[in-house]
PASEBA-1860 file (N, C-alpha, C; in nm, 3 decimals):
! residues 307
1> XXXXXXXX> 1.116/29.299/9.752/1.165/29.427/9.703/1.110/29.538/9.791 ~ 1.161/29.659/9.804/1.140/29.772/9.841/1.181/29.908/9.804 ~ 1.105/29.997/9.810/1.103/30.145/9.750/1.204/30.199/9.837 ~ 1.297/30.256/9.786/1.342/30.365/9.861/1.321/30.519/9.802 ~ 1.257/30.544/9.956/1.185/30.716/9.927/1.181/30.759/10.075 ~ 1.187/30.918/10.133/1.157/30.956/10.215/1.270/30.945/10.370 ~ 1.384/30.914/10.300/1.458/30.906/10.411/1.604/30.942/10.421 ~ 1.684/30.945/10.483/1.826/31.012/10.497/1.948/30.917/10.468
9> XXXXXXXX> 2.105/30.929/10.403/2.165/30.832/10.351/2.204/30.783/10.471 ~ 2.169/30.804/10.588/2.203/30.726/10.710/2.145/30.611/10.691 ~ 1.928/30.628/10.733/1.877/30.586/10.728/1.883/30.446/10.564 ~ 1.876/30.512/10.449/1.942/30.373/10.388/1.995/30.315/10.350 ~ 2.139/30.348/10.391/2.233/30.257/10.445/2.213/30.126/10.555 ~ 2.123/30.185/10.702/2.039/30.081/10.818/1.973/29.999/10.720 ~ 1.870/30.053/10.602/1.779/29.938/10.525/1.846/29.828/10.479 ~ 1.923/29.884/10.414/1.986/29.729/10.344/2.030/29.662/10.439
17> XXXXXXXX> 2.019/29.633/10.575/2.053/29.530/10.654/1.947/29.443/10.593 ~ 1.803/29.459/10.597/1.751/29.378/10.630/1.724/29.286/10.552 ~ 1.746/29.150/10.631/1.797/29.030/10.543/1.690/28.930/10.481 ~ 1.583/28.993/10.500/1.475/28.982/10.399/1.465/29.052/10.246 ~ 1.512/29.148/10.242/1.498/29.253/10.131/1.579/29.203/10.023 ~ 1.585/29.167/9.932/1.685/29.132/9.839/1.630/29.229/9.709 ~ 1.594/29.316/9.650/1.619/29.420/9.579/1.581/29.568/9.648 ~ 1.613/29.684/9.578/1.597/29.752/9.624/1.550/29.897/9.488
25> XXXXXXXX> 1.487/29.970/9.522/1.432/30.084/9.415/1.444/30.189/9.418 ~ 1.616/30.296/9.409/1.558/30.420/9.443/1.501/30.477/9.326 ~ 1.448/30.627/9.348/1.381/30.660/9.231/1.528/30.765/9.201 ~ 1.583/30.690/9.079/1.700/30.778/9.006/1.627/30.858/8.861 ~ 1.546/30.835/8.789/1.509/30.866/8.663/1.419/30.969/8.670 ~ 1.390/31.056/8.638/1.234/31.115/8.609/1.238/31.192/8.419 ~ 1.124/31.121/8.424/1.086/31.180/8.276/1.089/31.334/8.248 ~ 1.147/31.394/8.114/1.156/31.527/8.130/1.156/31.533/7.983
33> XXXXXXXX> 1.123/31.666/7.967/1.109/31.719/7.807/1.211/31.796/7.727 ~ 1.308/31.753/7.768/1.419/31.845/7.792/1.569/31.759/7.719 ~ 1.671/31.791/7.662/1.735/31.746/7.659/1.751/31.556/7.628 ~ 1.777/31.459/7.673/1.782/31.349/7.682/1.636/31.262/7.729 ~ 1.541/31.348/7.710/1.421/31.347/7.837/1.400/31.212/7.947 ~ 1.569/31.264/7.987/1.523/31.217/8.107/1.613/31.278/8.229 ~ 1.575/31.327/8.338/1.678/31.374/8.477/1.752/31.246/8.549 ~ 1.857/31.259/8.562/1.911/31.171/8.603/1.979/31.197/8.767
41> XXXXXXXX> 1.938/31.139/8.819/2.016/31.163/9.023/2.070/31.025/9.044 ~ 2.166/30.959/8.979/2.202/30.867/9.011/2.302/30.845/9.136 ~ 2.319/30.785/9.206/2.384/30.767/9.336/2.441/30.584/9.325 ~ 2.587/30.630/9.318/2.682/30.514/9.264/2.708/30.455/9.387 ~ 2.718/30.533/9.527/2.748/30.469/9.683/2.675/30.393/9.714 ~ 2.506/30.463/9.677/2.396/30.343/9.736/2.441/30.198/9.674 ~ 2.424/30.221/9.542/2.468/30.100/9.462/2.531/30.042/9.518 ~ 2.679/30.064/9.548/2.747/30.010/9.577/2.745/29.902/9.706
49> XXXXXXXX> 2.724/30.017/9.788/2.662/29.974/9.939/2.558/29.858/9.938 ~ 2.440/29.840/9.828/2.333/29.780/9.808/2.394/29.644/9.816 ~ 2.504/29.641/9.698/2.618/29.553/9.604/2.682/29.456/9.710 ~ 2.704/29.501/9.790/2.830/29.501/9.930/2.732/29.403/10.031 ~ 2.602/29.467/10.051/2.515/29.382/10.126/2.427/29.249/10.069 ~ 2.420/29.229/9.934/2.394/29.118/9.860/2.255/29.155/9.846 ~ 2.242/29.310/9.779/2.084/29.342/9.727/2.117/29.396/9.628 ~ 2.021/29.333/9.490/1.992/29.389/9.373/1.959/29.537/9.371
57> XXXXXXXX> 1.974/29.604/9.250/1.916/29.780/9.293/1.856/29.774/9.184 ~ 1.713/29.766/9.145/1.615/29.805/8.991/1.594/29.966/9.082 ~ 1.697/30.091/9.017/1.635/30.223/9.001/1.497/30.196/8.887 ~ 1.441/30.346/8.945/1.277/30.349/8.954/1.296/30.449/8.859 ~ 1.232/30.487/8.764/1.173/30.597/8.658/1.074/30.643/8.666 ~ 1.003/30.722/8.663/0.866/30.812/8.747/0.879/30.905/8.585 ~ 0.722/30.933/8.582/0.651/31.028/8.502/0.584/31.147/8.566 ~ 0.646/31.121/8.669/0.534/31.240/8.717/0.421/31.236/8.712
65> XXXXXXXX> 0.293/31.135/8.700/0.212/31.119/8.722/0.161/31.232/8.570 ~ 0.260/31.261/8.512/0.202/31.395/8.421/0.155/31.269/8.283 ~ 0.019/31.333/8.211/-0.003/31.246/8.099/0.025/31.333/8.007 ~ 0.025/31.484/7.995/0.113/31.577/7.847/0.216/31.545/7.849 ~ 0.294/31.528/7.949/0.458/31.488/7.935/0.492/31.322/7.906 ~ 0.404/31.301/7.958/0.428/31.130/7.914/0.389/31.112/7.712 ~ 0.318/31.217/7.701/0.239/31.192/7.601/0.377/31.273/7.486 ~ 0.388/31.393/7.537/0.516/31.450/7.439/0.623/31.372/7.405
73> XXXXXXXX> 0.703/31.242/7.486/0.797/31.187/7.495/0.765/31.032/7.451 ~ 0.655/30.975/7.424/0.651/30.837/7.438/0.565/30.838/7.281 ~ 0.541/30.929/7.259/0.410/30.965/7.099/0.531/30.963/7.020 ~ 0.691/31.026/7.033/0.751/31.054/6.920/0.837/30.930/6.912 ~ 0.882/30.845/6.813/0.969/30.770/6.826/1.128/30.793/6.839 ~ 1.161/30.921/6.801/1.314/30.950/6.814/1.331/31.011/6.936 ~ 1.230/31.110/7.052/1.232/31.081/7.173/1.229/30.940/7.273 ~ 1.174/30.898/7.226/1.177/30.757/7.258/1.311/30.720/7.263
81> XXXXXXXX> 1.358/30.672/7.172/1.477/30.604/7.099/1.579/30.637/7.176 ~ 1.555/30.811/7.241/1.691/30.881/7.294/1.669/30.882/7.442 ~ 1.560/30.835/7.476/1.544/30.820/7.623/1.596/30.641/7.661 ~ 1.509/30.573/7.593/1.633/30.408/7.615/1.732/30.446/7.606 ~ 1.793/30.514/7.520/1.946/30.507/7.508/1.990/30.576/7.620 ~ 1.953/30.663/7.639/2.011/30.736/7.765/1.983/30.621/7.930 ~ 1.892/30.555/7.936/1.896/30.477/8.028/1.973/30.386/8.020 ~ 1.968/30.326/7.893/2.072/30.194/7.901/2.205/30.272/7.926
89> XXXXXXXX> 2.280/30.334/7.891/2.377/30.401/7.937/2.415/30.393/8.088 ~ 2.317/30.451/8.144/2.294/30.502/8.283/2.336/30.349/8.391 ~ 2.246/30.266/8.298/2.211/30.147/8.388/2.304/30.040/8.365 ~ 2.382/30.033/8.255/2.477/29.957/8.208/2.625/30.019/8.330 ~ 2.617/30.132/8.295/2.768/30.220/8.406/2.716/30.240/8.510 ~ 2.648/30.244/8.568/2.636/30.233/8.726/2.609/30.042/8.787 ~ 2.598/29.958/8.672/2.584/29.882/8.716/2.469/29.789/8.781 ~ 2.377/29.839/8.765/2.245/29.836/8.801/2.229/29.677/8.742
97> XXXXXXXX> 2.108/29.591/8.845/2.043/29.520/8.803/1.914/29.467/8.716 ~ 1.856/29.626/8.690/1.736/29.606/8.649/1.659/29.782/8.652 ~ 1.544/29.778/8.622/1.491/29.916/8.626/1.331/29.888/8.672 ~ 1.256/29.989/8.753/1.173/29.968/8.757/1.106/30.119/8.713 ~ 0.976/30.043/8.600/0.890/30.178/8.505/0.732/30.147/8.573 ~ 0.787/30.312/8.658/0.646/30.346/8.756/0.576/30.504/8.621 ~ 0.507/30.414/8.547/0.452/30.557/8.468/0.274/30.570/8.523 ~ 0.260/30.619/8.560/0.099/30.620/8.612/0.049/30.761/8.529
105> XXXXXXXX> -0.098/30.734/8.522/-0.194/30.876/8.459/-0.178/30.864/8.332 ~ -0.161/30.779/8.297/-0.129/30.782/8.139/-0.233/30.794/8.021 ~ -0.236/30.887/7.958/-0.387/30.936/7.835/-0.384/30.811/7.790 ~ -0.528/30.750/7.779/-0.554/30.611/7.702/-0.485/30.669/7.560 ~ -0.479/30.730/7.512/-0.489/30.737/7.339/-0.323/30.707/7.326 ~ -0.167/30.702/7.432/-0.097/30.671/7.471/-0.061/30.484/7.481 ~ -0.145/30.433/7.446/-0.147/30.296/7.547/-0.067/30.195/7.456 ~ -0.080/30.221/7.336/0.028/30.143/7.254/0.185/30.195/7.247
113> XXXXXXXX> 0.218/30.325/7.250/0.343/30.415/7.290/0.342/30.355/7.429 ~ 0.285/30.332/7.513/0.396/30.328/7.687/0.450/30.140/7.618 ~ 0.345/30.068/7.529/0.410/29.929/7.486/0.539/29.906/7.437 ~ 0.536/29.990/7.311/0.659/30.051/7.231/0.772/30.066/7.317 ~ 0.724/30.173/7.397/0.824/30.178/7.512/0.909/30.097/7.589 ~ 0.796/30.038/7.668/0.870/29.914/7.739/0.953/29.838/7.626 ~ 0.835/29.831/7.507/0.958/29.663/7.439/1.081/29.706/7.398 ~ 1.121/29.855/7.401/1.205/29.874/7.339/1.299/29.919/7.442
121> XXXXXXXX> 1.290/29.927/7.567/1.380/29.928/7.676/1.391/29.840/7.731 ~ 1.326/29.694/7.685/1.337/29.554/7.737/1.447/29.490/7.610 ~ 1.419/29.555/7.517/1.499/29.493/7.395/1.676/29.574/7.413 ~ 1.692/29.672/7.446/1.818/29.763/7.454/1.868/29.701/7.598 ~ 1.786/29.634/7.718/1.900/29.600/7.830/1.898/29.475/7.825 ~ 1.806/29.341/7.736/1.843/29.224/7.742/1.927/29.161/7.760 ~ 2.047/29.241/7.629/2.196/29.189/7.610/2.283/29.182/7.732 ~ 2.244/29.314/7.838/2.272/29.293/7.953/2.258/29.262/8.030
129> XXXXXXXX> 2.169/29.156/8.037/2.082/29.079/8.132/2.034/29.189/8.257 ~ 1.997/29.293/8.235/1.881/29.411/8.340/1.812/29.372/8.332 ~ 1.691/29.337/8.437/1.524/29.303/8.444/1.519/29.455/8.404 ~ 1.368/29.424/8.355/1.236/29.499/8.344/1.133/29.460/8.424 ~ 1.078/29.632/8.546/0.952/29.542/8.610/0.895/29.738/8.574 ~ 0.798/29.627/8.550/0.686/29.767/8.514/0.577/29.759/8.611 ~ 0.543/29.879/8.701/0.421/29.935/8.790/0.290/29.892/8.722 ~ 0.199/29.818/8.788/0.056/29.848/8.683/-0.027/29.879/8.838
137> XXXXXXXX> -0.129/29.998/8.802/-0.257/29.977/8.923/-0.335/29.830/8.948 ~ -0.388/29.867/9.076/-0.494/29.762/9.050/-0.615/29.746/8.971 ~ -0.666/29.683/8.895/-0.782/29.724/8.784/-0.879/29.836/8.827 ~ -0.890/29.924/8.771/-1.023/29.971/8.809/-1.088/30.040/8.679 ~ -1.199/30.142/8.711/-1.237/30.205/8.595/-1.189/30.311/8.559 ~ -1.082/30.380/8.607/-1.059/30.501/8.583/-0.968/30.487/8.451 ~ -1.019/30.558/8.300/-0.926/30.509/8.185/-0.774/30.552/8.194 ~ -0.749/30.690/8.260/-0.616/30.716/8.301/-0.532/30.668/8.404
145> XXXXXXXX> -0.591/30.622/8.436/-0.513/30.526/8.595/-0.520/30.413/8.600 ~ -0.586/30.347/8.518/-0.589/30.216/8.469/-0.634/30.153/8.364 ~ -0.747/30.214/8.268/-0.780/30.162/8.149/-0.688/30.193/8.020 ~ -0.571/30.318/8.055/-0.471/30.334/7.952/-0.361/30.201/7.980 ~ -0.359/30.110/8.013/-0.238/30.001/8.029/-0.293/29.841/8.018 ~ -0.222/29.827/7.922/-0.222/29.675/7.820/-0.179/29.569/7.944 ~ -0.239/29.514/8.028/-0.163/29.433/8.102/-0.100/29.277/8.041 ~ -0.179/29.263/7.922/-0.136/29.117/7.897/-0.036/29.140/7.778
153> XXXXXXXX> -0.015/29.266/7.702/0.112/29.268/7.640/0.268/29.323/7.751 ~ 0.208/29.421/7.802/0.311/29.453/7.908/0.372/29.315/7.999 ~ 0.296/29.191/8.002/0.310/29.103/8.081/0.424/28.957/7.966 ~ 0.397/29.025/7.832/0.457/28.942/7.789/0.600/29.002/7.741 ~ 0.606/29.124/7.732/0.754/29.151/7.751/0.854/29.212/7.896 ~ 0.776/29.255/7.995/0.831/29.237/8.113/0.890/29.123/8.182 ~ 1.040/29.163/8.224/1.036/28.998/8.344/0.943/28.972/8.480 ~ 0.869/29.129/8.475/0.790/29.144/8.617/0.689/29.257/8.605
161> XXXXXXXX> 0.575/29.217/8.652/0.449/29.311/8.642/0.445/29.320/8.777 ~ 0.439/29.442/8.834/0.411/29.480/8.978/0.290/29.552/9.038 ~ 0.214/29.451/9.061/0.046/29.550/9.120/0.094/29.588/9.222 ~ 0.029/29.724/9.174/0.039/29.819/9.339/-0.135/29.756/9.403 ~ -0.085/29.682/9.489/-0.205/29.668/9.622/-0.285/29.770/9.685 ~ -0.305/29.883/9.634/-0.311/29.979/9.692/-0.344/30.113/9.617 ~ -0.452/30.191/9.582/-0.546/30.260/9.674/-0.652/30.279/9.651 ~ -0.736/30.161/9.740/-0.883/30.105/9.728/-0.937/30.266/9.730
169> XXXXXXXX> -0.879/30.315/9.888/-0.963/30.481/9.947/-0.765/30.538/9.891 ~ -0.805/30.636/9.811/-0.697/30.714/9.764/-0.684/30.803/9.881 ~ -0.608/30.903/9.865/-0.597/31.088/9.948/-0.710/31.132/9.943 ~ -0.742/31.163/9.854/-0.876/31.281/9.821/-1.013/31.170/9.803 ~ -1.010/31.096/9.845/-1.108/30.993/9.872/-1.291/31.058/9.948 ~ -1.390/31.086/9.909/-1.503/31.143/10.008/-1.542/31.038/10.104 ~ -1.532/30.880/10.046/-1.554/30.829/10.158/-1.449/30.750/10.232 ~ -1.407/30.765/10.351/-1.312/30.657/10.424/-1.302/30.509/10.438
177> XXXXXXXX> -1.204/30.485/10.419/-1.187/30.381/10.407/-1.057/30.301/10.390 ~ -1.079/30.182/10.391/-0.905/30.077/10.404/-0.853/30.103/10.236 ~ -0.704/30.125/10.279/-0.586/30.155/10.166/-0.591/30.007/10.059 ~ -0.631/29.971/10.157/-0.630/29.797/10.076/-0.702/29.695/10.139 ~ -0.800/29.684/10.099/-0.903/29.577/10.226/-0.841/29.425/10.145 ~ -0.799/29.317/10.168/-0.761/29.192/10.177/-0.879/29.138/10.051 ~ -0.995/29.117/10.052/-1.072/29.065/9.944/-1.036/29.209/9.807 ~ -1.029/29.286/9.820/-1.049/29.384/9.704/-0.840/29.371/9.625
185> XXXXXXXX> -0.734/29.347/9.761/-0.634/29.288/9.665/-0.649/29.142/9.586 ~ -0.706/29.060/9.654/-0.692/28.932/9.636/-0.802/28.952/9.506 ~ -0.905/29.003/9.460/-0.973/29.018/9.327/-0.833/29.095/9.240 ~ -0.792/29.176/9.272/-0.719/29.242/9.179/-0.599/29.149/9.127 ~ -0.571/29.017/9.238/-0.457/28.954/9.159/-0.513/28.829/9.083 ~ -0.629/28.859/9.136/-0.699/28.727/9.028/-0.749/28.761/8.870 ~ -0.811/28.926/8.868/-0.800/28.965/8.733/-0.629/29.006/8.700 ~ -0.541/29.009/8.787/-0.400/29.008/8.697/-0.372/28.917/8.640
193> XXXXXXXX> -0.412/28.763/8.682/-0.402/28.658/8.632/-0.467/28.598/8.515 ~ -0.535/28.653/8.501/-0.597/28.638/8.366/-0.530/28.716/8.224 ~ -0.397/28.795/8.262/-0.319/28.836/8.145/-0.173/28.842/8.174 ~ -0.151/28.791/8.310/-0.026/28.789/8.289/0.009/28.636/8.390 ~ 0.138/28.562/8.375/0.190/28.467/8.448/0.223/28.514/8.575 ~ 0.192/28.380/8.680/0.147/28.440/8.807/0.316/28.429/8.812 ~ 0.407/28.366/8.773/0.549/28.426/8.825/0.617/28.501/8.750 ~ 0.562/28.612/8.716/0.595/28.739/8.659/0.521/28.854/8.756
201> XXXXXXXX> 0.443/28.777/8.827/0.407/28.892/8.918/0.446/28.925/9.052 ~ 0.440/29.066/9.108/0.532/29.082/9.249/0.392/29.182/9.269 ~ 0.299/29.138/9.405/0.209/29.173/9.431/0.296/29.318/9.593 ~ 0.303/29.451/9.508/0.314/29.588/9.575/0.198/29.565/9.741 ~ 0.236/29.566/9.843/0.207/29.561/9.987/0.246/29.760/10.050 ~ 0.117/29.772/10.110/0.112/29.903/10.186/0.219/29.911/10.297 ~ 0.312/29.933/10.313/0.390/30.004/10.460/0.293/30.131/10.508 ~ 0.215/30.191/10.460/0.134/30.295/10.571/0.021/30.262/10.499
209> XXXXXXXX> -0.087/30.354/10.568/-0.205/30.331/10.610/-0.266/30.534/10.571 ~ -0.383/30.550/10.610/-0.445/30.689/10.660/-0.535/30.680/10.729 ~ -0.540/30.831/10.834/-0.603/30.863/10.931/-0.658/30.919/10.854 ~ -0.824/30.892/10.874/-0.965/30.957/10.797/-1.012/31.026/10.922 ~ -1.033/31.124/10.918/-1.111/31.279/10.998/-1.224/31.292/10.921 ~ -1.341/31.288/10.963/-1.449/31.320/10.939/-1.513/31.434/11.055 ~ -1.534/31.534/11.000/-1.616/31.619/11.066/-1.789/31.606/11.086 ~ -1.811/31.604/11.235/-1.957/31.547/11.265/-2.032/31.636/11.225
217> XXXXXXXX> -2.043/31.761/11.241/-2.104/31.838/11.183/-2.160/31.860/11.007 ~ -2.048/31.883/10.967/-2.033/31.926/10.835/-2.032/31.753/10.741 ~ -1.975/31.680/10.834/-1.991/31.537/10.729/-1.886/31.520/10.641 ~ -1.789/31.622/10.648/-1.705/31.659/10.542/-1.564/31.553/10.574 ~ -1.511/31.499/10.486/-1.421/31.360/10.485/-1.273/31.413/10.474 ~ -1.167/31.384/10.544/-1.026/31.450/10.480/-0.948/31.348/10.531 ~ -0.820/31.279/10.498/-0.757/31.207/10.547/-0.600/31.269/10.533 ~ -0.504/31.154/10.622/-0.372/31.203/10.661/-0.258/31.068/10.628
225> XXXXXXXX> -0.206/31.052/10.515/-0.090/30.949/10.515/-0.030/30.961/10.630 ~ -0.030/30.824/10.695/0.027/30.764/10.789/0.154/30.658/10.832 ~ 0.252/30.657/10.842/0.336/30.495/10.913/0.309/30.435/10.954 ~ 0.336/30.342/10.904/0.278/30.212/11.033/0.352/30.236/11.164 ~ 0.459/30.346/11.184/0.514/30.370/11.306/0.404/30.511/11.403 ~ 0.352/30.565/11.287/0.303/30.651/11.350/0.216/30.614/11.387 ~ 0.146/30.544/11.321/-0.044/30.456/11.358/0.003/30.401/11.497 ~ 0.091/30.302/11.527/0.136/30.255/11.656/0.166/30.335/11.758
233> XXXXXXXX> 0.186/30.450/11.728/0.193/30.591/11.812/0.084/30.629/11.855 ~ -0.016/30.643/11.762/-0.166/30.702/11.824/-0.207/30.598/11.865 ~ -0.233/30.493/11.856/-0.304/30.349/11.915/-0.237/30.385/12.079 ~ -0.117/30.383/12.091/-0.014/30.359/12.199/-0.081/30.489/12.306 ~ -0.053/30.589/12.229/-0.095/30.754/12.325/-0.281/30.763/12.379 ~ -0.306/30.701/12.265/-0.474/30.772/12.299/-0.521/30.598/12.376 ~ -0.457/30.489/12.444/-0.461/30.389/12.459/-0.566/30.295/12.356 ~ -0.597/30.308/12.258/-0.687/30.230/12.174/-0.673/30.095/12.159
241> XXXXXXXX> -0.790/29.980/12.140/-0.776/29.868/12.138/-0.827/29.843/11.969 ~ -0.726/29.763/11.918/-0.772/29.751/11.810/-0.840/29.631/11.788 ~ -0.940/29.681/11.708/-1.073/29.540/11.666/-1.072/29.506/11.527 ~ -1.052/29.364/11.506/-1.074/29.323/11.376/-1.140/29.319/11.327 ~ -1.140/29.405/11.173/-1.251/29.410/11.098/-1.312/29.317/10.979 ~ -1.397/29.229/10.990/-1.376/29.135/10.902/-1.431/29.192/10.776 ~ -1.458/29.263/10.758/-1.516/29.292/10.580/-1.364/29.303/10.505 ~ -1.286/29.421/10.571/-1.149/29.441/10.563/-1.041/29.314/10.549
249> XXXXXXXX> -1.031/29.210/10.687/-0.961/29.138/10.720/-0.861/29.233/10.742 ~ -0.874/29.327/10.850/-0.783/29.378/10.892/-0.811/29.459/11.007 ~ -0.706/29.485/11.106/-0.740/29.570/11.235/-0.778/29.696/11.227 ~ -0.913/29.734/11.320/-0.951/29.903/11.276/-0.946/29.965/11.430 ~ -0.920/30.096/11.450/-0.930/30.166/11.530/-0.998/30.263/11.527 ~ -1.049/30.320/11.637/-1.100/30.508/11.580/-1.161/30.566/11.702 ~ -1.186/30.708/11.725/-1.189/30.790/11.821/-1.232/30.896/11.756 ~ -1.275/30.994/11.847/-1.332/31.108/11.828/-1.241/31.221/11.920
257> XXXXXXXX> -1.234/31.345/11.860/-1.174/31.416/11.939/-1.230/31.559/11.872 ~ -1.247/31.669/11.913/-1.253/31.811/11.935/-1.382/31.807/11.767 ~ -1.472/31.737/11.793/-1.546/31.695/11.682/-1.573/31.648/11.607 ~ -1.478/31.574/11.566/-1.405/31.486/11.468/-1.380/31.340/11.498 ~ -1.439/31.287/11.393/-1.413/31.125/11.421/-1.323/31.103/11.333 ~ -1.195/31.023/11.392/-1.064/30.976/11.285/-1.076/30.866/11.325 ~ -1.095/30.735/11.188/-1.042/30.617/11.136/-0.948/30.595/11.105 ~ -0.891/30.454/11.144/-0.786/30.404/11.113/-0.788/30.253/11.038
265> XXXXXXXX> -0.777/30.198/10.950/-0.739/30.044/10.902/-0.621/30.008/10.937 ~ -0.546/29.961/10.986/-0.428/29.954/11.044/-0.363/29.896/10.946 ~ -0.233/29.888/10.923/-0.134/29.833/10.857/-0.046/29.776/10.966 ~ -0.084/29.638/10.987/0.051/29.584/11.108/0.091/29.425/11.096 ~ 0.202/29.412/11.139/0.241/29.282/11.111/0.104/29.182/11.068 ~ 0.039/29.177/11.108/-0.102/29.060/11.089/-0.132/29.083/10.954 ~ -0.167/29.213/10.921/-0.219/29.237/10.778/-0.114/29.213/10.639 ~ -0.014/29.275/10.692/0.108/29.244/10.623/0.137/29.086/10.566
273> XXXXXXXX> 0.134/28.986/10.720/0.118/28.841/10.703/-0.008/28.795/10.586 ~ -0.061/28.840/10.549/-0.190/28.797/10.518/-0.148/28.857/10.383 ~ -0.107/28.912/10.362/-0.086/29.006/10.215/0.038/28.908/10.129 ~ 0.097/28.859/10.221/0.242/28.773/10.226/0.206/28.631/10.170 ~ 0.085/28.571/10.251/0.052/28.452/10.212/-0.064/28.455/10.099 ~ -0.100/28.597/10.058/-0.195/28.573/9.946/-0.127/28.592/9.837 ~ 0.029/28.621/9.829/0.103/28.616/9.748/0.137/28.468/9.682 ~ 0.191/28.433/9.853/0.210/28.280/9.796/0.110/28.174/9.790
281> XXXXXXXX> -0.019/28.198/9.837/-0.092/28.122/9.781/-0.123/28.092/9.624 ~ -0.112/28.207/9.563/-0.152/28.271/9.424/0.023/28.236/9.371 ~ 0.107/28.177/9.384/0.258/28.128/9.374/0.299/28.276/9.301 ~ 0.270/28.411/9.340/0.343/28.521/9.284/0.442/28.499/9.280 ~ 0.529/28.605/9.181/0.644/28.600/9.186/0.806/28.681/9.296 ~ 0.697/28.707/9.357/0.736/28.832/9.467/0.637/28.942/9.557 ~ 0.667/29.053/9.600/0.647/29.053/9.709/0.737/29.205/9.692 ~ 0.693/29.361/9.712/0.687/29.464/9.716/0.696/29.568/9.813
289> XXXXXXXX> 0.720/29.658/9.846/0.693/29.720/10.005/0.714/29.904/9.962 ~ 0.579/29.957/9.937/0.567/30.056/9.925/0.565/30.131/10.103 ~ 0.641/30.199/10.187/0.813/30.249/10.085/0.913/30.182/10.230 ~ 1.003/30.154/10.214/1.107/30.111/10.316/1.139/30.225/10.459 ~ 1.090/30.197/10.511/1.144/30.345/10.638/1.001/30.340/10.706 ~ 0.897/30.302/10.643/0.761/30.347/10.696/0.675/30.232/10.756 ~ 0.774/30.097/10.783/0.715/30.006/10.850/0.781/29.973/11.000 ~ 0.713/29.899/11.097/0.771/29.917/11.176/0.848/29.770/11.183
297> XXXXXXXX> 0.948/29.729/11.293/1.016/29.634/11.283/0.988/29.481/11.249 ~ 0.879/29.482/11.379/0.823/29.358/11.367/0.814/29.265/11.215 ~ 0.794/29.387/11.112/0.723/29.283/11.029/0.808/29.255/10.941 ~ 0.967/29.217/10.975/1.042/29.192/10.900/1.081/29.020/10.920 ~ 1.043/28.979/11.048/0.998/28.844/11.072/0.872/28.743/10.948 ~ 0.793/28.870/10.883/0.697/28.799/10.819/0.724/28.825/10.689 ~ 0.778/28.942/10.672/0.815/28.989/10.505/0.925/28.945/10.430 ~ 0.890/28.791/10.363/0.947/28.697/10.312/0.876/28.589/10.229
305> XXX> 0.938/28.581/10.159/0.851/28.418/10.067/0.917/28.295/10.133 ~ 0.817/28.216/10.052/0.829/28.036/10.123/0.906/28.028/9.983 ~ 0.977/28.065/9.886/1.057/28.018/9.751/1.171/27.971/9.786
END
């Protein structure tokens, strides 16, 4: 599977060539307080086009990362009630295969409402045979980013639980570091496994990376979302050799310039491979690509299951 975000209807239209990809995610839904609470940007061509090339389309639903708004809409049950309905609608007439529910930030005191939720937008598209794949982080401690979400009930009414692989070192991160170091996913799908079936799961893989700037002076940490096309750009320009990092299991680069030391963890075919086979070692159920446009070619040779 892959996200579609960040690019032009030229550009994904070119995606769905690739004959690895067999679903696809734009983000059509966003949660709203308003009316039906929900915005709808549905796009019937992509579909179609998707349809035409022999790829599933699970549109994506987003919260906005907001937890009052998640909390106004998912606390009441007749908001509720009128937001499935309004999706099943949506997803039934455009034809859709499935939906994918990316709700992140969610107030723990919420955590039985986002359940409610799901079962009851798993129960309204059954009849129509739509998957359900619901977003979960990778475990950590933060109660809004991850201690508000039930993984082993969410796991028993989803057809698919999707760990995002990804973000060991967030944006606003003080210290630098890899988006996803290889031992810190491979723990996170081993505590997924302990509440949900490993073929219900589709382990989410990084397409970019960040450039960490640290100022020598000041000590002060800032980083820059990156492509894996662009990372291959600075490696390429500033001639850098990249060295494997084994704590990581992954390639690192870095340089200094006008004071500043910028790190890199690389995201490149190798790491990708490795993310691929810790899927199928662990017999996941799939295989993710946060976001389509932001990898570079090569690694469409590796981005595939042995199923």
């Amino acid at each position: 599977m892959g996200w579609k975000y960040n690019g032009s209807s030229q550009n994904y239209s070119q995606q769905l060539k690739h004959s690895n990809l067999n679903v696809v995610s734009p983000r059509w839904y966003t949660l709203n307080n308003t009316g039906n609470f929900v915005l709808i940007t549905a796009d019937t061509n992509y579909l179609k086009d998707a349809h035409n090339k022999g790829k599933k389309v699970w549109p994506l639903i987003g919260n906005k990362f907001d937890p009052v708004l998640t909390d106004l809409v998912l606390s009441n049950p007749e908001k509720r009630k009128k937001l499935v309905s309004t999706l099943k609608n949506s997803l039934v007439q455009t034809k859709s295969d499935g939906i994918n529910v990316d709700f992140e930030n969610i107030d723990p005191k919420n955590k039985q409402d986002f359940i409610r939720f799901v079962t009851e937008l798993k129960n309204a598209l059954h009849p129509h045979g739509i998957k359900v794949s619901v977003d979960v982080t990778r475990e950590n401690k933060d109660p809004f980013w991850s201690g508000s979400i039930d993984r082993y009930a969410l796991g028993q009414v989803a057809d698919y639980i999707i760990m995002m692989g990804y973000d060991e070192h967030w944006g606003g991160s003080p210290i630098a570091g890899s988006v996803a170091s290889m031992p810190w996913v491979q723990e996170g799908i081993e505590l997924l496994l302990e509440d949900v079936p490993s073929h219900k799961i589709i382990l989410a893989v990084p397409f970019y990376t960040r450039e960490w700037i640290t100022n020598l002076t000041t000590k002060k940490v800032k980083s820059i979302d990156r492509t894996m096309g662009e990372v291959e750009q600075i490696i390429s320009s500033k001639n850098l050799i990249k060295v494997w990092d084994q704590n990581t299991q992954q390639n690192y680069v870095e340089f200094t310039a006008n004071g500043d030391k910028h790190q890199i963890w690389v995201e490149d075919k190798q790491s990708i491979k490795l993310r691929i086979d810790l899927a199928n070692q662990f017999n996941l159920g799939g295989a993710a690509a946060w976001y389509i446009g932001s990898e570079t070619p090569d690694i469409w040779n590796i981005y595939h299951f042995n199923k």
